[in-house]
N, C-alpha and C positions, 0 to 999 in steps of 0.2 A: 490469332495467327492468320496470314493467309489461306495458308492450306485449312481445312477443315480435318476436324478430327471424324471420319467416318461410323458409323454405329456398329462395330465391329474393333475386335482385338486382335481377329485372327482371319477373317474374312469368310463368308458363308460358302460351303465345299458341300458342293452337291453329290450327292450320294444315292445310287440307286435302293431300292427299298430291302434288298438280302443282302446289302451291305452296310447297312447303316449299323452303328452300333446298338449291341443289347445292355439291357437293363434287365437283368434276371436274377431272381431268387438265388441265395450263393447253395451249391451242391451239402457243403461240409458245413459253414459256419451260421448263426444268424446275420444276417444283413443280405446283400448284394453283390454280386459279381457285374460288371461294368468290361464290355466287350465288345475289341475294334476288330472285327472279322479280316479289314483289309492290311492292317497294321499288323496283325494279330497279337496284338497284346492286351494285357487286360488291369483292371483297378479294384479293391475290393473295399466296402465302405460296408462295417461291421453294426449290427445293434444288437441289444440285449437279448432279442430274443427274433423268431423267424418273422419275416416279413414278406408281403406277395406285394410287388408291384402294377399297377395299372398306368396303364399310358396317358399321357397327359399331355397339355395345349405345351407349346415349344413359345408362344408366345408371352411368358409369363416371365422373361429373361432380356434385360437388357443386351447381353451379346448374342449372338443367334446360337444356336445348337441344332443338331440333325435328331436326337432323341428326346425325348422328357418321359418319365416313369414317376409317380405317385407314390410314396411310401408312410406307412400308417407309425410313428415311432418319435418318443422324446429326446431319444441322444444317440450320436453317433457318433464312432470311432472308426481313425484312422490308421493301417496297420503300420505307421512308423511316421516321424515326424514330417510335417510337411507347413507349409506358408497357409494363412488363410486372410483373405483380404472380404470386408465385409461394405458391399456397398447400396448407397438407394435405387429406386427405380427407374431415376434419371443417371445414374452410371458413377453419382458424387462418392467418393470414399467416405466411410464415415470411421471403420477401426482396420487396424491389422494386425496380424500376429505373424512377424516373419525373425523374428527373434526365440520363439518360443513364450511369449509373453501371454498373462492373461488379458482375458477381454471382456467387457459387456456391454449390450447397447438393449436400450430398454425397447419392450411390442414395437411393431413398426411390420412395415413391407421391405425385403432385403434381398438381394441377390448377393449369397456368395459365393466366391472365388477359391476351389482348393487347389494349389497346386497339385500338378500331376504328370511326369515325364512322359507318361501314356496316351494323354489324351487331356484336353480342357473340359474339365470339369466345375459344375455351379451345381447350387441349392438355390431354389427360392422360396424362402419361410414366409408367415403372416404372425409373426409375435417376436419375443425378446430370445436374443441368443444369449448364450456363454460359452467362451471357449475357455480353456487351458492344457499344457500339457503335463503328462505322466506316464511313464515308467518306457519314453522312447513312441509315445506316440499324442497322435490329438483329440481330448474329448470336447465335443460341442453338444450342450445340452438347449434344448427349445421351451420358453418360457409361453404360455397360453396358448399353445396351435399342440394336436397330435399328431401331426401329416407335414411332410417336408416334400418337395420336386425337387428328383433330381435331375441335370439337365446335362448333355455329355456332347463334342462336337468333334469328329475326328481331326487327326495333323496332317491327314492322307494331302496329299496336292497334286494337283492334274493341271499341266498347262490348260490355257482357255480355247488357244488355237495352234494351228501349222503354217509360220510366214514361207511360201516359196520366195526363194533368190535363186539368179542366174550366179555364173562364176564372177562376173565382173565385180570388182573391190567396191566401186560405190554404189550397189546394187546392195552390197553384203551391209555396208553404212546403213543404207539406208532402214534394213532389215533389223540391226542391233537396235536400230534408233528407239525399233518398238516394243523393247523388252520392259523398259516401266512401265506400260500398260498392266502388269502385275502387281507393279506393287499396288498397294490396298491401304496405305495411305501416304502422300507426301512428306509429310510430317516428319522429326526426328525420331518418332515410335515407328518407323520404318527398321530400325536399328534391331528391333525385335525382331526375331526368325518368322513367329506368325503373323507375321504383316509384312511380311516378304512371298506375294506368290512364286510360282515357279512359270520363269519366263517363257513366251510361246515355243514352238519347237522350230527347228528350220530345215528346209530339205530342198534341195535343190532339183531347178526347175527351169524351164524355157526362156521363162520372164516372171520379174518382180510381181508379186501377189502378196497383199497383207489384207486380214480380212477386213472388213468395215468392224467388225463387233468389236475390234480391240482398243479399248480408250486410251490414246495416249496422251502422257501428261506434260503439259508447258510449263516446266518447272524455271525457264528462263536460262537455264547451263545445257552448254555448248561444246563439245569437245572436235577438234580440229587434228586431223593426222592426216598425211603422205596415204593415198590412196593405192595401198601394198598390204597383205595378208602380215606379214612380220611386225606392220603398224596397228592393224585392226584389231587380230586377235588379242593383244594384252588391255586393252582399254576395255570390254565386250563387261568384264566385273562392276566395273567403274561406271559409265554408262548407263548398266540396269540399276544400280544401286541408285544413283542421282537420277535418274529420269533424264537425260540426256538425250539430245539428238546427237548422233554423229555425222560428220561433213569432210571432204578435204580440204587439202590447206597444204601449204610445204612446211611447215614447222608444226608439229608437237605441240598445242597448245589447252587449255579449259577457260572457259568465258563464262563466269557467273554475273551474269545481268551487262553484260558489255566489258565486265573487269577482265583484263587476263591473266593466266597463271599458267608460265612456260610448264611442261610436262618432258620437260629434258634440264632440268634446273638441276637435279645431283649427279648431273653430267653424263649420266645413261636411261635411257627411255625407259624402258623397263620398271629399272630400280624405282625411279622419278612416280610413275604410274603405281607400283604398289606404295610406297609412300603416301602419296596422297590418298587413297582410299584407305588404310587405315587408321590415317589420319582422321581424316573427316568421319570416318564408323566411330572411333571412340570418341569422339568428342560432341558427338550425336547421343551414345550410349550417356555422357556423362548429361548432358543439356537433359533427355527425356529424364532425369529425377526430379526435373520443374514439374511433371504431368500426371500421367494417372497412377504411375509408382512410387511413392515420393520413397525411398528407400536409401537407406546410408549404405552407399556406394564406394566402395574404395579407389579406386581411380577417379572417382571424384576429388576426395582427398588429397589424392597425389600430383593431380593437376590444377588442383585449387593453390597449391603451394610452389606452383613454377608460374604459372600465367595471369592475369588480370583481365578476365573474361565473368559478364555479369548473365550467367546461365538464365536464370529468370525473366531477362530481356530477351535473350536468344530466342528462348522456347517460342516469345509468341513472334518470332520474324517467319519469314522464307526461305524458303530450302536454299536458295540463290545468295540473301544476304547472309544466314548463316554459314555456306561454304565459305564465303570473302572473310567472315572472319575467323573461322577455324586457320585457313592455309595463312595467315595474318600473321602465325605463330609458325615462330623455330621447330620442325619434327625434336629437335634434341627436347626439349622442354618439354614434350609430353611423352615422348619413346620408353620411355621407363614404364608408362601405365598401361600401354599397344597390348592387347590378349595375341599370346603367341599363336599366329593367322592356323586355321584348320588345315587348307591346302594350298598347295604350288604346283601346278600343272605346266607339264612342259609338253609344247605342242607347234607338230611338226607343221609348219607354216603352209600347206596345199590347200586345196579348193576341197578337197573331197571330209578336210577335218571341221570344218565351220559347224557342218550339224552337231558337233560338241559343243559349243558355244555356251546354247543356253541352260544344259545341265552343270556346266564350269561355274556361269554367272550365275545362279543359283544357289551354289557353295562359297558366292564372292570370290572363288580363286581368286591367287595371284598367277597370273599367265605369264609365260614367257616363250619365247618361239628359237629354238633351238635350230638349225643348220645340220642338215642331215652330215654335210662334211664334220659338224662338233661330237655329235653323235657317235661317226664314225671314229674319232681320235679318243673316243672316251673306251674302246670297244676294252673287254677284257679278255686277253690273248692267255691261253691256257688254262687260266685260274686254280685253286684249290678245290679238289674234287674230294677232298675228306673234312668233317669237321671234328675237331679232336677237342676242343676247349672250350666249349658252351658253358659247363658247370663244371671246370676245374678237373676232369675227368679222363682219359681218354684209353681205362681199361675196360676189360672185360674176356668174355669166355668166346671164342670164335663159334658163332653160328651159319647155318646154311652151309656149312662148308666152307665158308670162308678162316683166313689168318685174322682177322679185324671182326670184330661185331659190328655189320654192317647191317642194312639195310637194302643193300642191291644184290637183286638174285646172280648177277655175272660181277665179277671185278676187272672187265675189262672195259675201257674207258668207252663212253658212248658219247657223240657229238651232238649237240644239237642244230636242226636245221636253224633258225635264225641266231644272228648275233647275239651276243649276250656283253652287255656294256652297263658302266653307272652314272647315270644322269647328273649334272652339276648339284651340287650341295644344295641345300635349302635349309629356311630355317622355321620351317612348318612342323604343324604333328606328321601331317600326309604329305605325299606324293604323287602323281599320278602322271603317266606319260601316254599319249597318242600319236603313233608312227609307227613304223616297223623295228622290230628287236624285242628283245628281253631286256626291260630294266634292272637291273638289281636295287631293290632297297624303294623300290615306287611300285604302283597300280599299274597295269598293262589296259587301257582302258576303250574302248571300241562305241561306236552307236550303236552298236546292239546291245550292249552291255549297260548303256544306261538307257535304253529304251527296256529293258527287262524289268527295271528298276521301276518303270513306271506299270510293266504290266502286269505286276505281281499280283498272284491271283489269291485271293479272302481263302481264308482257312476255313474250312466245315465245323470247327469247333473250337474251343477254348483253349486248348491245350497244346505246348511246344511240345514238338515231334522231336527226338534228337535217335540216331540211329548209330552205334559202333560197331566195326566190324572188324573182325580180328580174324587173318587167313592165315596167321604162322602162330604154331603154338609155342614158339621161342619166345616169341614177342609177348606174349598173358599178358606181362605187366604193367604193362598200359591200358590192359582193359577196365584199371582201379578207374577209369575216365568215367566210367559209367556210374560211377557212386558220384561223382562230382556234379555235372550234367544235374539240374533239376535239385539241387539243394535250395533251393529259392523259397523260402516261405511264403505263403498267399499268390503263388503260380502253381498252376498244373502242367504235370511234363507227363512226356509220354515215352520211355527209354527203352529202347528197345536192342540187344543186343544178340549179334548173331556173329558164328564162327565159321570157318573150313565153308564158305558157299564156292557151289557151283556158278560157270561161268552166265548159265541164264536164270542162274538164282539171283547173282549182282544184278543183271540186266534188269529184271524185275523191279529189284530197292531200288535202284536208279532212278527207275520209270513211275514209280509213286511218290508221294506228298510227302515231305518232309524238311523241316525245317534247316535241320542239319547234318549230315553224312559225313562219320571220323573213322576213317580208314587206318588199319593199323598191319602192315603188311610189306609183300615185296614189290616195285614195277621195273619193268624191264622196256624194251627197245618194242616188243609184242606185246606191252596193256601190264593189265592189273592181273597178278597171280592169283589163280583162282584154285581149288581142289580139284580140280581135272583141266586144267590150262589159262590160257589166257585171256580177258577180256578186256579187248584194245576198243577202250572209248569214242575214238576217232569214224568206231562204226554203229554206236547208236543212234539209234531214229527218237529217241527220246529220253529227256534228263528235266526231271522235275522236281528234284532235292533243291534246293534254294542257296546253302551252302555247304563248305565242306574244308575238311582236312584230310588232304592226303600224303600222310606220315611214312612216308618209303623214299629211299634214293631217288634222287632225278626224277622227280614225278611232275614235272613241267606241262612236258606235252599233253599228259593224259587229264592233269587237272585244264588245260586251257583248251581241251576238248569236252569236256562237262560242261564248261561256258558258251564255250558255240553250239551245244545242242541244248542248252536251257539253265543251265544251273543260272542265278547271279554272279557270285564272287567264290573266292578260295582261296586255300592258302596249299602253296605247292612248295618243291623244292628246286632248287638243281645245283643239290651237288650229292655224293655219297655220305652216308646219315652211319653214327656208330648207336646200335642200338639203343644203351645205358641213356646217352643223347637226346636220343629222339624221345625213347622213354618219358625222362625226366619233362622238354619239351613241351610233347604232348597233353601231360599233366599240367602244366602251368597254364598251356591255353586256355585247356578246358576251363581251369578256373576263372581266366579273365571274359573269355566268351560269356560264360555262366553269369557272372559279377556285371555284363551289360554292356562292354566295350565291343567294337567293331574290332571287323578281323583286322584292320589295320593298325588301329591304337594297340589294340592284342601285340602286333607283331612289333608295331614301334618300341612298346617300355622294351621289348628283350631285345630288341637291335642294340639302341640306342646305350644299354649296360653290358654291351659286345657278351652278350649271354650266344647267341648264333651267329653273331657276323650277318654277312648277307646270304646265308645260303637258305635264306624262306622267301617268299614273294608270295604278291597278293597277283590273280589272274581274277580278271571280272571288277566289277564292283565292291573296292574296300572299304566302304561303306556300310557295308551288310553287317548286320546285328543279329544273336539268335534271341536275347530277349534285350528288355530294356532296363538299365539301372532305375533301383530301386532311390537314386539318389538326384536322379536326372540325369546330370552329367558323372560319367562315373569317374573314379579319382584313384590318386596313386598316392598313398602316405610315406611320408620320409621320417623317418624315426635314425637319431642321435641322441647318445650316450651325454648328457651333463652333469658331470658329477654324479648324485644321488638322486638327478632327475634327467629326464627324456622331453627332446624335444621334437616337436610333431610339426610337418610342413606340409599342405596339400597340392597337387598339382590337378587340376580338376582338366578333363580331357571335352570336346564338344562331341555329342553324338547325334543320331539320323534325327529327332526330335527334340532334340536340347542343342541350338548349332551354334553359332556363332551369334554372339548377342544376346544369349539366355546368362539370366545371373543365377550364381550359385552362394550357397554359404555353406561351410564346414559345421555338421553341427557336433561342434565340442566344447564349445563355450556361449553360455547362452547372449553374451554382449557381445557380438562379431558383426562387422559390417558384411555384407555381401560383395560377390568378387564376379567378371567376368569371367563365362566359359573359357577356358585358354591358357588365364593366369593363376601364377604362383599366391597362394597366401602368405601371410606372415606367419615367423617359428611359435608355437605355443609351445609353453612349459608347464609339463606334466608330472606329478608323482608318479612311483611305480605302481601305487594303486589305479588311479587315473586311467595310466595308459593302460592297463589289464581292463579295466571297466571297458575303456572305450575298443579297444580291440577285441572285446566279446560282444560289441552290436550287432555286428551283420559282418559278413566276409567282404574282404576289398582286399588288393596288391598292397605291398609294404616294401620299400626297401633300406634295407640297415644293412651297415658292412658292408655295402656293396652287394647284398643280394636282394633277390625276388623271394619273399615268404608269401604263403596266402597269412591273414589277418592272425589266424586260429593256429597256424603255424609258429609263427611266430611266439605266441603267448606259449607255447609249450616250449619252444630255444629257450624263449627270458627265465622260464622258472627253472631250467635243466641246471 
């Protein structure tokens, strides 16, 4: 190829020394606990009996790692199924097991590969492996060596630098131009998430400053737009993904190697701009199965059977001739295979929103720049201030004194200061909007909110912190939340549950470390109801919960006040909540938090099954995770009735460490191609024993009939 394939899969992420991962003897099990202090999550890699690790050369790994630990032991287990890719010292593959397949490769020098949502993780042996799997997980046995390295590298990413730019539009050009400087490799294995860094940051300043350190790359693609914020911002994805320079021009245009290719060709700029970048991402995704993954891809499949494109040629061209012949092709003819995009960001077109930029281009958003007048015309004038029909429901025993089992201490309507309006439709998992108002149904998202994101500070220990708090004894029922929370096998939680607090007793929880904070209670126009009054958020000096739920009427303001004094992200309300509702709610969250989704996919499967409507919102960072699926990407199973058998569909969701361009596979059939993060699988047909097997693995969402079961739920409906 032109480009070079860098020695790296994920790119080396320097880490100071109390932050790097451990490598520690596991507390409870024989084996190892494997822990990202900054991440905070962890991996556990089990052996027959206890093991003490010592620290080892990092050198003894083809890809780099920040830890290596030594461990004395002939086989190792994995505590649930996962990929292993087995290759030489020079990086050649020589077996894989990403099927569930056996394997052997005789003595030799080996680095391998296990997959791991948590972190990238390698072994490097000196003698013969065997793998296979059993009973839902994977044994690898070591033939002539008693000592294995293990080698572990975080997913953490820290821009490399801070471009200042002035307000001038081709200053801000100029500025985007140097977001490839992150990627970490040219190549179509750019398509991978860990080889995508996160582009520098930008803050505006007197005059154009871009530091000397930041390599930027002459990929030969050009992108040309009308020197205007409304033209800038939606390209800013595009751009960092191709290594692009940005320049004006009075038309809309991309030039790979002097070719042109209009960027107003489906007759709106926009549209045209995200087009093509998912374009060119999947057919990137499909080209890198020529490389170091060689894996049965299903969008390969499906684009193998509309187009006549020789991938194997591809892989070894230029990022330039391979765009010329990606955009070659009709979008219809491959749109079918497109993983449904993560986010759509709409963002209000001023000078002061740009420092978003490079946290949007990082998630590949699709951008579009909305008109504060469109904004305005979308606004929602009075709305529904009750929700009656979440789960079909809308009795119950009047509490607080109220006629309705509500959730708000007053039933007298309270206004919010800003607008409250719904952002034009999209066809993403996410949302996210930057401007003034209240989105309904999107992320409310800020430069502070994702500069949080970046300065999330390492956990002191191994363990998710999860905290509920319950200040109405009407409400108990929801404190079942706290058996939910921490059912995770091979994680340690730390649950802690507290009732009736004092207003400077919250102030406290607030003020400590904790993963995540589920409030179960009333708020009012004065704060969070406390056993001796109120504690209005708005006047904390400090919030250092990470995230949260706060389950009471209208609790907008006071959750997007946790955010501005520290929190990440949240999930608020604004509208009046009927107990039974929120109740139920609550509990379902808990489970999908728990199960690994971010609070936003959390919020989307119940939108999207009009389980809530819109009266939840995400303030902060939607993004935010309390742990990580145990599956990577964590998924939504769709079970239907056939006949005498049931048929099973995955929707597999992208999350903070599995994003866009991670593959995934369903494991229920051991002969399944792998699917992009995003997309839909194909229906499997299952006996009723089957799907009872398969839904006693591990807990995950299900929906049948139209409802949300947790996994285990379920299996008790089917057998009722």
């Amino acid at each position: 190829m032109t480009d070079t394939w860098p020695m790296t899969d994920g790119g080396t992420s320097v880490q100071m020394q109390g932050t790097r991962p451990r490598i520690e003897t596991h507390p409870l099990f024989g084996g190892v606990r494997i822990v990202d202090p900054i991440e905070g999550s962890q991996f556990t890699l089990l052996t027959p009996s206890s093991v003490e690790p010592t620290d080892a050369d990092t050198d003894q790994f083809y890809f780099p790692v920040d830890t290596a630990a030594t461990i004395c032991t002939t086989e190792i287990e994995t505590p649930y199924l996962v990929d292993i890719w087995i290759r030489d010292t020079e990086g050649n593959l020589v077996a894989q097991s990403t099927n569930e397949e056996s394997i052997d490769v005789p003595p030799g020098r080996y680095n391998l590969e296990v997959s791991s949502a948590q972190m990238k993780l390698y072994l490097a042996i000196d003698g013969g492996v065997s793998v296979e799997s059993r009973d839902d997980r994977m044994y690898l046995a070591f033939d002539q060596t008693s000592c294995v390295t293990v080698g572990v590298r975080s997913l953490h990413e820290q821009p490399a630098a801070t471009i200042t730019t002035t307000d001038d539009p081709e200053d801000l050009m100029t500025a985007i131009s140097a977001f490839g400087s992150a990627l970490k490799t040219t190549t179509c294995e750019r398509s991978f998430p860990t080889l995508r860094g996160h582009p520098p940051l930008l803050e505006r300043g007197a005059e154009l400053s871009i530091p000397e350190s930041l390599d930027i790359p002459d990929t030969g693609i050009r992108i040309v737009v009308p020197p205007e914020h409304e033209y800038i911002y939606p390209i800013a994805s595009l751009a960092y993904y191709l290594g692009a320079t940005v320049e004006p021009g009075p038309e809309p245009c991309l030039y790979a190697d002097g070719v042109p290719f209009s960027l107003t060709a489906d007759g709106d700029f926009e549209s045209t701009v995200a087009r093509v970048l998912k374009q060119v991402f999947l057919l990137d995704c499909v080209t890198r199965t020529e490389g170091y993954y060689t894996v049965d891809l299903h969008e390969r499949e499906v684009v193998e059977e509309q187009v006549d494109l020789d991938f194997a040629e591809l892989y070894e061209q230029s990022v330039a001739e391979q765009v010329r012949a990606y955009l070659s092709i009709p979008y219809e003819k491959i749109e079918d295979a497109v993983p449904r995009w993560k986010l759509t960001a709409d963002v209000i077109p001023e000078s002061g929103h740009a420092e978003t930029l490079p946290f949007l281009a990082n998630d590949l958003a699709v951008i579009r720049c909305p008109s504060c007048a469109d904004i305005e015309s979308r606004s929602v004038h009075g709305g529904a201030t009750t929700v009656e029909d979440f789960f079909g429901s809308s009795s119950g025993t009047a509490r607080g004194g109220l006629t309705r089992a509500t959730r708000s201490a007053s039933d007298e309507e309270r206004p919010f200061e800003e607008h409250v309006f719904r952002p034009p439709e999209a066809d993403s998992i996410e949302q996210a909007y930057v401007g003034e108002g209240v989105p309904l149904g999107a992320s409310k998202m800020t430069v502070e909110a994702f500069n949080r994101r970046l300065s999330y500070s390492p956990s002191e220990n191994a363990r998710t912190s999860v905290v509920v708090v319950c200040n109405e004894q009407e409400m108990a029922d929801e404190n079942t939340v706290s058996e939910i929370y921490g059912t995770r096998e091979w994680l340690d939680f730390d649950i802690t549950i507290r009732n009736n607090l004092k207003t400077d007793e919250l102030a406290d929880l607030l003020a400590t470390d904790a993963d995540f904070f589920h409030y179960i209670g009333h708020v009012d126009d004065d704060g969070i109801r406390c056993a001796d009054g109120w504690l209005d958020c708005r006047d904390l000096e400090e919030v250092n919960v990470s995230a949260f739920l706060l389950n009471a009427c209208k609790s907008y303001e006071q959750g997007n006040a946790l955010v501005k004094n520290g929190a990440i992200g949240g999930i608020v309300t604004v509208a009046d909540l009927l107990n039974k509702t929120a109740t139920k709610l609550g509990q379902t969250l808990a489970h999908l938090l728990d199960g690994g989704f971010s609070l936003f996919t959390a919020l989307e499967i119940l939108e999207k099954r009009s389980i809530i409507g819109n009266h939840y919102l995400i303030v902060g960072d939607g993004n935010t995770q309390v742990v990580e699926s145990r599956t990577g990407s964590p998924y939504l199973a769709k079970v239907s009735k056939i006949r005498d058998c049931f048929g099973v569909q995955f929707e597999f969701y992208p999350s903070k460490n599995y994003s866009i361009g991670s593959m995934v596979i369903p494991k229920i059939k051991k002969e399944s191609p792998k699917y992009l993060a995003g997309n839909r699988t194909e229906e499997y047909v299952l006996s009723e024993y089957d799907l009872e097997e398969f839904l006693m693995t591990h807990g995950f969402p299900v929906e049948f009939d139209d409802t949300i079961y947790w996994s285990m739920d379920l299996l008790a409906h089917l057998s009722d």
